[in-house]
C-alpha angles and dihedrals in degrees: 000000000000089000089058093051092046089045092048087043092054089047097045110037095070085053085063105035084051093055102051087052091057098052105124125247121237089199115102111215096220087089113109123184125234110196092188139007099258074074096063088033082057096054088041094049079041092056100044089122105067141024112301123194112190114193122190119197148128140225091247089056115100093180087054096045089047094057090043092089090057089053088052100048085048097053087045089050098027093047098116103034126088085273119130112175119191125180111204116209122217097180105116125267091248087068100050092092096045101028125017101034089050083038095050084043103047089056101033092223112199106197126093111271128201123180103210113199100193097126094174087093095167090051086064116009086089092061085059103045123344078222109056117084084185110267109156141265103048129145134204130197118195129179116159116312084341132101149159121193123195122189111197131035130300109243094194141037090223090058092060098041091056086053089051095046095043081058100044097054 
């Protein structure tokens, strides 16, 4: 009797431990982690030669999610244009795991995504716009010496379209 546990145990055994290692993983792998802002300042100074869009948000903002389908819609259009978009998380890094990577997931995001944990915003908003304190959402759009910074969501996709296209001229 103990022979036949031992020998169901040893067949059985690899079928379970298979099938953990296949569960699927809800985390893109597209998510890089800034820990300060230098990081962010890095990809921006990288990007000088084309058109550059920086969005900051966070999953407990309704404004910012609201805003995600039109970022979508313009990396789809804009893909092979000199277009690069980055949204730039500010949710902490305690809720990648239970908030930004489902978030980025549920709502298969394609743009680049970046969670910054630089929490010292007054140390750095004003490197992205002297007007910004850091309320979310805001979006910047560099290219070259030129910028244009919005503080507050686009409520259309044809609003920020109009800001892409006044910059790629």
């Amino acid at each position: 009797m103990k022979f036949k546990v031992y020998l169901w145990l040893i067949s059985v055994l690899p079928l379970i431990i298979a099938c953990q290692r296949q569960a699927p993983t809800s985390k893109p792998s597209s998510i890089e982690i800034l820990e300060h802002f230098e990081g962010l300042q890095t990809i921006i100074d990288a990007n000088h030669n084309k058109l550059l869009l920086v969005n900051f948000w966070a999953t407990s903002c309704p404004p910012c999610i609201k805003e995600m389908p039109h970022f979508n819609r313009l990396e789809q259009e804009y893909s092979n244009k000199n277009l690069k978009i980055l949204l730039v998380s500010l949710d902490r890094i305690k809720d990648l795991d239970s908030r930004v990577y489902p978030f980025v997931s549920k709502y298969e995001i394609l743009p680049e995504v970046a969670i910054l944990q630089d929490q010292n915003y007054s140390a750095w908003t004003a490197k992205i716009d002297t007007s910004w304190y850091g309320a979310l959402p805001a979006t910047i759009l560099l290219k070259g010496e030129q910028k244009k910074f919005r503080f507050g969501a686009y409520e259309d996709y044809e609003d920020l379209e109009k800001d892409v296209k006044e910059l790629m001229r």
